[in-house]
Every structure is written in structure tokens, then in C-alpha cells.
N, CA and C atoms as a LAMMPS dump frame, in Angstrom:
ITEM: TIMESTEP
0
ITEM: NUMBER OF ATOMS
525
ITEM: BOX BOUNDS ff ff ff
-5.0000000000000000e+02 5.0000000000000000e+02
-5.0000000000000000e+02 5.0000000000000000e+02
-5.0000000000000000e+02 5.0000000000000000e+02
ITEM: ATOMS id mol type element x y z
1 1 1 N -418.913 -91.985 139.024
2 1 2 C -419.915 -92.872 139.551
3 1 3 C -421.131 -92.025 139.921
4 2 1 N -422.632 -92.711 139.694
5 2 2 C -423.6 -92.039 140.156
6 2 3 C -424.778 -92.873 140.274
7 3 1 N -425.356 -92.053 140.931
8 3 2 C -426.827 -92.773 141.62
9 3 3 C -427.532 -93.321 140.074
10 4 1 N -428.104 -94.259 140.743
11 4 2 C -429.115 -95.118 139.041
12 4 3 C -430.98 -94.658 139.07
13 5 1 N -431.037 -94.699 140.358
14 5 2 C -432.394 -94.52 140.239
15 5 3 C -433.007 -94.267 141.411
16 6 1 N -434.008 -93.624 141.504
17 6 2 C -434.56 -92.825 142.909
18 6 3 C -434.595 -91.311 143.216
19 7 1 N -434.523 -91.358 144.631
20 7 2 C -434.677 -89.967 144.711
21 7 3 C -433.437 -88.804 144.442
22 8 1 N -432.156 -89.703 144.175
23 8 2 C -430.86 -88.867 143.879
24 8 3 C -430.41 -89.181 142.432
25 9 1 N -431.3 -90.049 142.114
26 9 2 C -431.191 -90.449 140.421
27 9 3 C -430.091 -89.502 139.651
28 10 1 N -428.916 -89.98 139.333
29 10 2 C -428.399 -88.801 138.149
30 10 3 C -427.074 -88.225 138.768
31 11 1 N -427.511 -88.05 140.218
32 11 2 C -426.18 -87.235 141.158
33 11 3 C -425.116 -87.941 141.47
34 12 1 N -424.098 -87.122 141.279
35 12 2 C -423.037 -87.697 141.021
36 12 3 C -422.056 -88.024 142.641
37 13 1 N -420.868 -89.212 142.633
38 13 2 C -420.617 -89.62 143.873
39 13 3 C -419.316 -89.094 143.896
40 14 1 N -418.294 -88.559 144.93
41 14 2 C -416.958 -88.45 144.761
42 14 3 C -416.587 -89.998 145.116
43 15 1 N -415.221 -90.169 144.389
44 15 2 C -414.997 -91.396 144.693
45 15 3 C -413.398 -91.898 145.008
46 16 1 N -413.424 -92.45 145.529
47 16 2 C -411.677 -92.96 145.504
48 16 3 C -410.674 -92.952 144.267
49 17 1 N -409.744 -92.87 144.688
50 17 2 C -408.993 -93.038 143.546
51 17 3 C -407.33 -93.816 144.044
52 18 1 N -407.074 -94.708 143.421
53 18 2 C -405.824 -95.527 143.278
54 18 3 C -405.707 -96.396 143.423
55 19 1 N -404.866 -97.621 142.834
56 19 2 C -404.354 -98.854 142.552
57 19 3 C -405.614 -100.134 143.218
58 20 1 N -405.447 -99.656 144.656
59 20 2 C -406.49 -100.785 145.12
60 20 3 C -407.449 -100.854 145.279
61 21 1 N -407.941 -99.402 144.483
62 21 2 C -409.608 -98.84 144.966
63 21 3 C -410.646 -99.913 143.476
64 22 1 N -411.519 -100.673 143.397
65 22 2 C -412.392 -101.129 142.764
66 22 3 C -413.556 -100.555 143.35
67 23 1 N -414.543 -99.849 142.74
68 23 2 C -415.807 -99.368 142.745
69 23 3 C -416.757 -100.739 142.197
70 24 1 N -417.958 -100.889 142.637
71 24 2 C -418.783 -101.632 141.803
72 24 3 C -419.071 -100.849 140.672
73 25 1 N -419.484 -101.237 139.381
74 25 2 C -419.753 -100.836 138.554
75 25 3 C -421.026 -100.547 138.552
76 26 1 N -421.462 -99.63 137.48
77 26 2 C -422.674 -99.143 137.332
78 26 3 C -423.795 -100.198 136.986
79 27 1 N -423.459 -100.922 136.334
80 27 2 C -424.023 -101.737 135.741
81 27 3 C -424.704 -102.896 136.529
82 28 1 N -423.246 -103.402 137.253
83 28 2 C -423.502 -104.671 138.335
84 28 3 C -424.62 -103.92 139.716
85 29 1 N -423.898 -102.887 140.187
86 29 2 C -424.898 -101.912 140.923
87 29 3 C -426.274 -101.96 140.789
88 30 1 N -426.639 -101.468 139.009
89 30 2 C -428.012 -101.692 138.83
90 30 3 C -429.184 -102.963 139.075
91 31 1 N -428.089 -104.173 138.7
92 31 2 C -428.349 -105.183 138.14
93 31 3 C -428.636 -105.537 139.748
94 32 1 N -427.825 -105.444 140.721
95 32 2 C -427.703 -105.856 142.304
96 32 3 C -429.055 -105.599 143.015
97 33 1 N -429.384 -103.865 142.749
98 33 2 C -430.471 -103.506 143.128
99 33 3 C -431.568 -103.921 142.545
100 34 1 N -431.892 -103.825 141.051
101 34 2 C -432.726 -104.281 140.684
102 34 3 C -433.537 -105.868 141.483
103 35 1 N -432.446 -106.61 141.522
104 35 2 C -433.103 -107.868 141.928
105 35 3 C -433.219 -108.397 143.681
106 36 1 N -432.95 -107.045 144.035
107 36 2 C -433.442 -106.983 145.583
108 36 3 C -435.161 -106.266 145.146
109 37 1 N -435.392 -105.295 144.512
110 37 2 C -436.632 -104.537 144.351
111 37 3 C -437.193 -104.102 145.493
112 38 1 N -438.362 -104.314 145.352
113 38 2 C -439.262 -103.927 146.784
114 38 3 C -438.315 -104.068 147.875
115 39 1 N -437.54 -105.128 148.206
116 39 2 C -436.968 -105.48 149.631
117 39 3 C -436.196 -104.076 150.019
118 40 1 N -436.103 -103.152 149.447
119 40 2 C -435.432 -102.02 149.702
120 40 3 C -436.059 -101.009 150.178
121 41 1 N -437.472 -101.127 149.958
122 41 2 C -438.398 -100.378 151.005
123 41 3 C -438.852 -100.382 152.252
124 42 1 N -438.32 -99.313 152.761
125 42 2 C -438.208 -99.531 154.466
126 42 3 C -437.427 -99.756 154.603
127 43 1 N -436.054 -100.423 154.29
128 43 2 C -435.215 -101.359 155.126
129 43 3 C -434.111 -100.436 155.726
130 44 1 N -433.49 -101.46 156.625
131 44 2 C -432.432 -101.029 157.497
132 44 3 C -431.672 -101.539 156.679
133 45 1 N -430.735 -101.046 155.935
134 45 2 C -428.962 -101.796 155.526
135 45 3 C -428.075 -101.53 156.17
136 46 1 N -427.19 -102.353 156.26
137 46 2 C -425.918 -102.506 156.398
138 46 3 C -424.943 -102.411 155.18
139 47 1 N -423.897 -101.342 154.939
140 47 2 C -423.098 -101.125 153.89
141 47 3 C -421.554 -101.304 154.335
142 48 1 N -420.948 -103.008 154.483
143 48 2 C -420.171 -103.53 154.539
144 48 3 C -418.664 -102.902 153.796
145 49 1 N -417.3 -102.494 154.4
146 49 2 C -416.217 -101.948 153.44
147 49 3 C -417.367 -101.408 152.458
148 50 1 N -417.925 -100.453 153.226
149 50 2 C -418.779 -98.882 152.662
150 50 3 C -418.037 -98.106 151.145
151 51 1 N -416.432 -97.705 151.089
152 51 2 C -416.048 -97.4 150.659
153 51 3 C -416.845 -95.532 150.148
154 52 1 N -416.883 -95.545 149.383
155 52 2 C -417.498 -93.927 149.088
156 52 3 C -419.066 -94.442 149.528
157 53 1 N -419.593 -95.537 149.478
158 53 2 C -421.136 -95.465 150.044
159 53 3 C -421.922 -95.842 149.034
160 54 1 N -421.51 -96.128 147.718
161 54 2 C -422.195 -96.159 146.761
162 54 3 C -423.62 -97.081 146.741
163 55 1 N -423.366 -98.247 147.216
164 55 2 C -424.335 -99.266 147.716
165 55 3 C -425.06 -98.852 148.602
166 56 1 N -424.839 -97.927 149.698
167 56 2 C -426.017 -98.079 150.375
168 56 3 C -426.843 -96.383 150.23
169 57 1 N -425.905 -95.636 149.936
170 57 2 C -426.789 -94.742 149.247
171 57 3 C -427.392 -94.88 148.084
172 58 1 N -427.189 -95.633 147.134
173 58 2 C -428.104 -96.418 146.289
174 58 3 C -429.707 -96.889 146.592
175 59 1 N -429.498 -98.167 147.578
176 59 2 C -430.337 -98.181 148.479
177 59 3 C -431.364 -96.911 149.025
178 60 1 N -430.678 -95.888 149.832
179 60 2 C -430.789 -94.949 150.431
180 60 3 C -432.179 -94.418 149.846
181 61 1 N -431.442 -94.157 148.345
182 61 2 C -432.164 -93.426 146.999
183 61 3 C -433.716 -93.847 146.439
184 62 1 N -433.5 -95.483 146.814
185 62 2 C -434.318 -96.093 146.259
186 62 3 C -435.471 -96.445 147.427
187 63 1 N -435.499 -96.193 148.704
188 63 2 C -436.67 -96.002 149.899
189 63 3 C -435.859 -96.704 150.804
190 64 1 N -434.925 -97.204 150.951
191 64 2 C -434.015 -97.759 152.13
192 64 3 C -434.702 -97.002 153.243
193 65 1 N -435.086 -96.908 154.773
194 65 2 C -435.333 -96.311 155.609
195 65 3 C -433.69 -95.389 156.711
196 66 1 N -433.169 -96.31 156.327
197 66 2 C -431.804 -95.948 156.806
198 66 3 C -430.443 -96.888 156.663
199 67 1 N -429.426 -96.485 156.597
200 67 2 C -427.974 -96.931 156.171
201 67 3 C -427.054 -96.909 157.439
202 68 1 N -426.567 -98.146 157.603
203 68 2 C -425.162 -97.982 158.287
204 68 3 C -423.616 -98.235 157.345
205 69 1 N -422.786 -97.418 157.638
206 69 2 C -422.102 -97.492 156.513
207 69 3 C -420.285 -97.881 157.439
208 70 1 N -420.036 -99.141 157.16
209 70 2 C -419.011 -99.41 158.332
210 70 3 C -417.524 -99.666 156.853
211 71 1 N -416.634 -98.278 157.468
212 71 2 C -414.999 -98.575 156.599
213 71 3 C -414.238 -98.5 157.365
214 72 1 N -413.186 -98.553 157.537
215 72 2 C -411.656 -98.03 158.229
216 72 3 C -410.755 -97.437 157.668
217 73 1 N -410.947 -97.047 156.087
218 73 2 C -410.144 -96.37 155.573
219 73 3 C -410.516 -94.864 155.719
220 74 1 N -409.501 -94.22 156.645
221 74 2 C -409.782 -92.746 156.784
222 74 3 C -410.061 -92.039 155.328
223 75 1 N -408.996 -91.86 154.427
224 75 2 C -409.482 -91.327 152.808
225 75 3 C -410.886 -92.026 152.206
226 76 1 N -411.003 -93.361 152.769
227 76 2 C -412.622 -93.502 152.727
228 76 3 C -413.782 -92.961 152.945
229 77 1 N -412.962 -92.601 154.328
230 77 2 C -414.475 -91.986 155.526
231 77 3 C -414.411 -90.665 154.672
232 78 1 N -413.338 -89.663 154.201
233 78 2 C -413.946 -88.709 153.609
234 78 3 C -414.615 -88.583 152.902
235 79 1 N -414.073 -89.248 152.291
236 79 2 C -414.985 -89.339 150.683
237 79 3 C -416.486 -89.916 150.979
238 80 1 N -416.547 -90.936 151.725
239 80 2 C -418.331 -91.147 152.104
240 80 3 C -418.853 -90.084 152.92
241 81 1 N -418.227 -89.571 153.832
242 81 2 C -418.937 -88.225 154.384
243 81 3 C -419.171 -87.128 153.618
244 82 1 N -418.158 -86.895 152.726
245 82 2 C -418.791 -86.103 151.963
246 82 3 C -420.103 -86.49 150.9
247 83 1 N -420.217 -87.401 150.386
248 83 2 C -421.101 -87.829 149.671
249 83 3 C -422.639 -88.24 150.449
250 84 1 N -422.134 -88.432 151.816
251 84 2 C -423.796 -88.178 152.524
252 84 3 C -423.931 -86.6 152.461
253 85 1 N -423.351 -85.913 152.858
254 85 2 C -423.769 -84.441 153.056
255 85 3 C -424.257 -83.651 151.113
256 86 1 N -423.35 -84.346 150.397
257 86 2 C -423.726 -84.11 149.169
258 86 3 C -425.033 -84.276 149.116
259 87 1 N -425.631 -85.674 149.086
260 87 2 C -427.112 -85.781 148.833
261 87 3 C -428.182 -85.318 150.435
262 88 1 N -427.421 -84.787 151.381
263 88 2 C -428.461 -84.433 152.121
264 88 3 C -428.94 -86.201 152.776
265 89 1 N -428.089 -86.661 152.778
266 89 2 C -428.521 -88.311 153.584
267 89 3 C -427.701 -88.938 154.789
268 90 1 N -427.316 -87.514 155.487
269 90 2 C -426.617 -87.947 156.517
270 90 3 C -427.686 -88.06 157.986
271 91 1 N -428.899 -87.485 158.115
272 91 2 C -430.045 -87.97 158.96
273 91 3 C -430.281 -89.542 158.903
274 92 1 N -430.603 -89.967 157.97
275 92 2 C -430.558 -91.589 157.64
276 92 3 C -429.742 -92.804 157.654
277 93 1 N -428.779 -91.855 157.971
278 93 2 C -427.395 -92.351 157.95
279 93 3 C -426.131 -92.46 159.253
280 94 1 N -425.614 -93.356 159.357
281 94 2 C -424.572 -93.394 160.446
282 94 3 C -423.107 -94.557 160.596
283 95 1 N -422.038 -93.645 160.404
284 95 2 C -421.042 -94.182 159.834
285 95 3 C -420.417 -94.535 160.897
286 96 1 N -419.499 -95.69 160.79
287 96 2 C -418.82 -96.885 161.742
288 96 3 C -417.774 -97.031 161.3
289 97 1 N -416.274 -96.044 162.175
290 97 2 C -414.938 -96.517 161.454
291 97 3 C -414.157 -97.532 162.442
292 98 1 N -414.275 -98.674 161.583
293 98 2 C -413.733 -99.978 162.286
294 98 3 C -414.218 -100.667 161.216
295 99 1 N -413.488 -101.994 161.208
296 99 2 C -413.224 -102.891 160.081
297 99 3 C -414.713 -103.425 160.181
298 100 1 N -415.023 -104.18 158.415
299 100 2 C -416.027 -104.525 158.982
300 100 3 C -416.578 -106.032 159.532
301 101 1 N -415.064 -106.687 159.568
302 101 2 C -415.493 -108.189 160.38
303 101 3 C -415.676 -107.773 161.492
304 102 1 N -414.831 -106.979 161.877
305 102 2 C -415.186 -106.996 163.482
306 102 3 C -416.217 -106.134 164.052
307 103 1 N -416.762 -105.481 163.221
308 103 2 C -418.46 -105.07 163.852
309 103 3 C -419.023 -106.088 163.455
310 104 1 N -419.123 -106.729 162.48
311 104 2 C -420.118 -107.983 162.31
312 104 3 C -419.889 -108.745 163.594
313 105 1 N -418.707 -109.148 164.048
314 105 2 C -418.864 -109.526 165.195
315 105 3 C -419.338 -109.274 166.62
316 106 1 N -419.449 -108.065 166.692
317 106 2 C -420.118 -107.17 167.9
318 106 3 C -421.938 -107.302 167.984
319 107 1 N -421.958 -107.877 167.081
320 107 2 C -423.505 -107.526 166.654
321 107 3 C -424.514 -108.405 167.36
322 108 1 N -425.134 -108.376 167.557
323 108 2 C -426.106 -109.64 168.747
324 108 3 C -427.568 -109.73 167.97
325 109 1 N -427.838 -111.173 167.088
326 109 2 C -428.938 -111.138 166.544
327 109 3 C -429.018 -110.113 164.913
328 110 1 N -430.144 -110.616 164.84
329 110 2 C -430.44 -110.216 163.534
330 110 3 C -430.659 -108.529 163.695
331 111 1 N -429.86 -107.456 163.113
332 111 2 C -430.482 -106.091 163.309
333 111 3 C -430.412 -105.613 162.38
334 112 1 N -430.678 -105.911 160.915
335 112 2 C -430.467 -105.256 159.531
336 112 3 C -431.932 -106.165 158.684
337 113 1 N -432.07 -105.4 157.839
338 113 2 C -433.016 -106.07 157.062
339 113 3 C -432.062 -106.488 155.546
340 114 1 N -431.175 -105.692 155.531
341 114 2 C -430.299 -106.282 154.194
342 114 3 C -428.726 -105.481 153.966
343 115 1 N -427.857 -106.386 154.498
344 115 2 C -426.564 -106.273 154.226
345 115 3 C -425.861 -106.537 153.061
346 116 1 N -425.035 -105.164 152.798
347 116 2 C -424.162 -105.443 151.57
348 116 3 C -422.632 -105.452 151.618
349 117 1 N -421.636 -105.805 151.155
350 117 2 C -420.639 -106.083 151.375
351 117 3 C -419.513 -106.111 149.898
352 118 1 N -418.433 -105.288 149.427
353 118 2 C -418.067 -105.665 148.601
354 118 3 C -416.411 -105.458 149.042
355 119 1 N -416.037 -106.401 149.354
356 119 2 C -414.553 -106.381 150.349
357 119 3 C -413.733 -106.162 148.939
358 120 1 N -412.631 -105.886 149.981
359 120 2 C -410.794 -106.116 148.744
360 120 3 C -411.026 -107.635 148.399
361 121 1 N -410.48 -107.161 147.041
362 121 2 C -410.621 -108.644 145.978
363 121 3 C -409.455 -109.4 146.979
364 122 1 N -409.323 -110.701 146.926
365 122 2 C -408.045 -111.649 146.395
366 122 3 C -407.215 -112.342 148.187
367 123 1 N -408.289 -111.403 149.21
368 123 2 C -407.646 -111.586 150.576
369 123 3 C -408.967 -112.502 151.595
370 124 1 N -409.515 -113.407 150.848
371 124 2 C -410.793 -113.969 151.506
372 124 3 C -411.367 -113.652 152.25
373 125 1 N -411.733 -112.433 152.476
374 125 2 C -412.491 -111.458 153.153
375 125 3 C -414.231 -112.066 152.478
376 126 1 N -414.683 -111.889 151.321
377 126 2 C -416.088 -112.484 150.752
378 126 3 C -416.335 -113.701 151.803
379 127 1 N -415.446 -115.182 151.288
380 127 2 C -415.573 -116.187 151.869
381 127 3 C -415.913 -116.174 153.433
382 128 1 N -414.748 -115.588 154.323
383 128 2 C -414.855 -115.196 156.084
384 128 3 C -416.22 -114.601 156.376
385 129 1 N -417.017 -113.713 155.549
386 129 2 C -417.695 -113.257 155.702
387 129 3 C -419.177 -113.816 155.583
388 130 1 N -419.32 -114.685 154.658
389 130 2 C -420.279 -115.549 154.682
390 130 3 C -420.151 -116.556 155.586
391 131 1 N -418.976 -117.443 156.019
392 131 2 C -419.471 -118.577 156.771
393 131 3 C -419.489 -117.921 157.761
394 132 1 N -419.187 -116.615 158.514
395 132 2 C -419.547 -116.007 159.798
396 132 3 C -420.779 -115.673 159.7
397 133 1 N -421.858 -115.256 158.571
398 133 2 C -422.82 -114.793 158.413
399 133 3 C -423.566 -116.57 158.408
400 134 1 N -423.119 -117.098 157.75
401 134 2 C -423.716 -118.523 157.725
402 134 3 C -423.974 -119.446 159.338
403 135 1 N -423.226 -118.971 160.544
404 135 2 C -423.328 -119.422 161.525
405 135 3 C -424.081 -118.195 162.795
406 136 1 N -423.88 -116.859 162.35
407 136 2 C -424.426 -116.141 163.197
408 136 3 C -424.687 -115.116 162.203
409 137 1 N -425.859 -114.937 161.74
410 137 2 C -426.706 -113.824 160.996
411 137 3 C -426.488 -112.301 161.856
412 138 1 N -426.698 -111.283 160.894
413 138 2 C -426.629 -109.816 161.326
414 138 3 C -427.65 -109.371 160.892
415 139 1 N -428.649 -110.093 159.962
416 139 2 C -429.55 -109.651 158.767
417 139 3 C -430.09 -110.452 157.981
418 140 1 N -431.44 -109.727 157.522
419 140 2 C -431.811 -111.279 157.155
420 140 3 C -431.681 -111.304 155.856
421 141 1 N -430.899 -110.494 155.158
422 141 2 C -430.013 -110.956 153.514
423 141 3 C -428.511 -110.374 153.585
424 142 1 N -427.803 -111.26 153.216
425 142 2 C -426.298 -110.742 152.525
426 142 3 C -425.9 -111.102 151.526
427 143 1 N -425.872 -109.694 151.229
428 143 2 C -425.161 -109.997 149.44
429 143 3 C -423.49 -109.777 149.62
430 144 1 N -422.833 -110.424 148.537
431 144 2 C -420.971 -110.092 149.386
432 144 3 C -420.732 -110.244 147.123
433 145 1 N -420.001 -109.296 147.223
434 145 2 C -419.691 -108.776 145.636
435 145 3 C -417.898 -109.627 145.99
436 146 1 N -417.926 -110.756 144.977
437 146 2 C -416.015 -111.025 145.114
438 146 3 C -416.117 -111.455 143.528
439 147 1 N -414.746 -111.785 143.161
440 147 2 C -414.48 -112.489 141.709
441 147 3 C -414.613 -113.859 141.671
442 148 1 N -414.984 -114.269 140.895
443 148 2 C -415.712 -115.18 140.37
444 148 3 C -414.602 -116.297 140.251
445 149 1 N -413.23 -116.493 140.857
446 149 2 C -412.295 -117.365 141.376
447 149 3 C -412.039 -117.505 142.793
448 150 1 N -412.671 -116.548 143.425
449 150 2 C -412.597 -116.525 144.801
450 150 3 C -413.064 -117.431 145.416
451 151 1 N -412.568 -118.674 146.178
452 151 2 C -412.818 -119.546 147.024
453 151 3 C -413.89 -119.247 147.844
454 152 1 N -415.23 -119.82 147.791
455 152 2 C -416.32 -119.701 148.388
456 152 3 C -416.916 -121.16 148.885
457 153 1 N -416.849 -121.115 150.114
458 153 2 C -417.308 -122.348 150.654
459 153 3 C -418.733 -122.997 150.397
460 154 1 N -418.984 -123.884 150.01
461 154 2 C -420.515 -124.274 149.747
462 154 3 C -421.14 -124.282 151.046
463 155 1 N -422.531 -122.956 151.296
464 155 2 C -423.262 -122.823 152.151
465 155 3 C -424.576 -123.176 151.915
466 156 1 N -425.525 -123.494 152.624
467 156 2 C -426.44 -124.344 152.458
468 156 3 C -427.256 -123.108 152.124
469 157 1 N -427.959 -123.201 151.384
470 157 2 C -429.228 -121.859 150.903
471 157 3 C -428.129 -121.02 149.697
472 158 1 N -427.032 -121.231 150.246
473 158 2 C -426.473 -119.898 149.263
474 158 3 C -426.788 -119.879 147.332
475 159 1 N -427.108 -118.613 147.142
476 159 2 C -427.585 -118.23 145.653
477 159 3 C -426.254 -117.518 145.216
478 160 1 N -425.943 -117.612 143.819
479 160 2 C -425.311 -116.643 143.231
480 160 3 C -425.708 -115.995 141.872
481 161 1 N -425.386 -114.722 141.425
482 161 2 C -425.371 -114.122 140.389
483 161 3 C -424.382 -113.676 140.05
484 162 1 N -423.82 -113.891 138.806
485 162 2 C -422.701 -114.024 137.326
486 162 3 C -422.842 -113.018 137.097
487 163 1 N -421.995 -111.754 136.697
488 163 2 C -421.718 -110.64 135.838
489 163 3 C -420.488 -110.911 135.79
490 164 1 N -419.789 -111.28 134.575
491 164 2 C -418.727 -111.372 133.939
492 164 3 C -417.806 -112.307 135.245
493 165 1 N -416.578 -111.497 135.21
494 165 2 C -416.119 -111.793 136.507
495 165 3 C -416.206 -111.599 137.901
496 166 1 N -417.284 -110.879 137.994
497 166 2 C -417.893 -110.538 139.3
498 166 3 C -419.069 -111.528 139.864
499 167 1 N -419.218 -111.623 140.915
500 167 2 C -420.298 -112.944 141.532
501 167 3 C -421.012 -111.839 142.922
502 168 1 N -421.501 -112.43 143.013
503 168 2 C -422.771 -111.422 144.084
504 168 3 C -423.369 -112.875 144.826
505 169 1 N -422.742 -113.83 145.903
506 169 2 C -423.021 -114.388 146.671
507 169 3 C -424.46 -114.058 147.715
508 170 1 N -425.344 -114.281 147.683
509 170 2 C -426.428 -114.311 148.714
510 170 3 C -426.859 -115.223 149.375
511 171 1 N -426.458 -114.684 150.81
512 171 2 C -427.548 -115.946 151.933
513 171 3 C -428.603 -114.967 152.508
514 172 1 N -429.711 -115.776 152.784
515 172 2 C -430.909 -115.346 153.547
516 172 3 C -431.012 -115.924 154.942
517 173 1 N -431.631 -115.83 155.638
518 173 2 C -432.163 -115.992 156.935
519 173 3 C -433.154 -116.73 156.757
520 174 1 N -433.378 -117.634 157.394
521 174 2 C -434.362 -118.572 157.221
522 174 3 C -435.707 -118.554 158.411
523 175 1 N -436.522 -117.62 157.909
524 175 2 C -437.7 -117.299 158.915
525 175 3 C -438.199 -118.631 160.036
């Protein structure tokens, strides 16, 4: 896995490895960022089940102002700590080991400019996560990466984008 574009363009990520580990793909990655664009300048993210970080050092890469990166998997946290210190993006950066519903829940008000999220497939983690985001915002975008059978409640504003079997759910904040 590796950065697509920006200031780490090319550099490569360590990454998990086994049975339950799914990475976003390069592709969907691109495709994700791409159609945020500009909104990635300056912003504060939130990098939801962070996993190696790929999403928000992505971000990071691309003018993000700074990353929070929230996992609970200890073999996680290594592997994303090492990969901030790899690119030199651990100043910008600040990692949160605790699940990440339950920091979403700690959170008071809007304090992110754009949250990302790509939970374990198949345990309605996507779904929980939007109608909690749908009743009390953290940010004023969330994107949540699940499969494209995954039970998703119809939310009012909510957008989606199709890559194969993958879906990229987005709600906004309504100024």
C-alpha cells in the first residue's frame, strides 16, 4: 500500500497482515479523496478504525492540517505509529487507543472538519455509526467505507458512492 498523491506521493505504508485485516484499496482510496478535493485543505480529520492510517495520512499528504487517528488494535497501533514516524507526520498527528464508537461518543459538538471511517465488514459497525453521526455530529462530513449489502438505514441528506462492492456512505452537516 502507498500514498497516491501529495507530499508523500509514492511512499510506501507498512501494513497489517491476516484473515480479518481489509485495507481500502488503492483505487477506492484515490477515487474517495479525489471527490473530497479542496475540502482537504486545512482540515482537521478524524481517521475512524485508523488501522495502519492509510486514510488519514492520505489526507495528511494531500494539505490535511492535522489527523486524529482512533484504533484499539494494539498490532494496529504499531503499525500506524510506525508509519507516522515513517513519513515524518507524527507533529500533525495524534493517536487515540480506544474503540472508535466510543470516542465518537465522548465528543461534544462538531470538532473535525472531515471524518473517515472504514470499520470491520459484516458487524454493523458502518450503519451504528451513521445514525449516531445522524443524531449527534462530530464533523461536518462522514464518509463510512462498508459493502454494498450492508444494512444502512435511510438517513436524510445521506449520499453514496459505488465501487464494485464497496459503498462510501456520506452525511454532511447542515450549516
Amino acid at each position: 500500500m502507498r500514498i497516491i498523491a501529495g507530499l508523500w506521493k509514492g511512499h510506501q505504508l507498512n501494513t497489517l497482515r491476516g484473515k480479518e485485516v481489509r485495507p481500502t484499496t488503492d483505487r477506492i482510496r484515490e477515487s474517495w479523496m479525489a471527490a473530497l478535493g479542496s475540502d482537504l485543505e486545512g482540515a482537521n480529520v478524524l481517521d475512524l478504525f485508523a488501522g495502519s492510517g492509510a486514510l488519514g495520512l492520505e489526507a495528511l499528504s494531500r494539505g490535511a492540517k492535522s489527523a486524529v487517528f482512533v484504533e484499539r488494535s494494539r498490532r494496529a497501533l504499531k503499525v500506524l505509529k510506525s508509519n507516522l514516524e515513517r513519513l515524518g507526520a507524527a507533529s500533525k498527528s495524534t493517536v487515540i487507543s480506544l474503540d472508535a464508537i466510543s470516542y465518537t461518543k465522548k465528543l461534544d459538538g462538531v470538532n473535525f472538519d472531515i471524518a473517515f471511517a472504514d470499520p470491520p465488514y459484516g458487524r454493523g459497525l458502518a450503519s451504528l455509526l451513521l445514525e449516531s453521526f445522524a443524531t449527534d455530529p462530530f464533523a461536518h462530513q462522514l464518509w463510512v467505507e462498508h459493502r454494498i449489502n450492508d444494512s444502512i438505514i435511510d438517513l436524510e441528506g445521506l449520499r453514496q458512492r459505488f465501487y464494485g462492492d464497496t459503498v462510501i456512505s456520506i452525511l454532511e452537516v447542515k450549516s
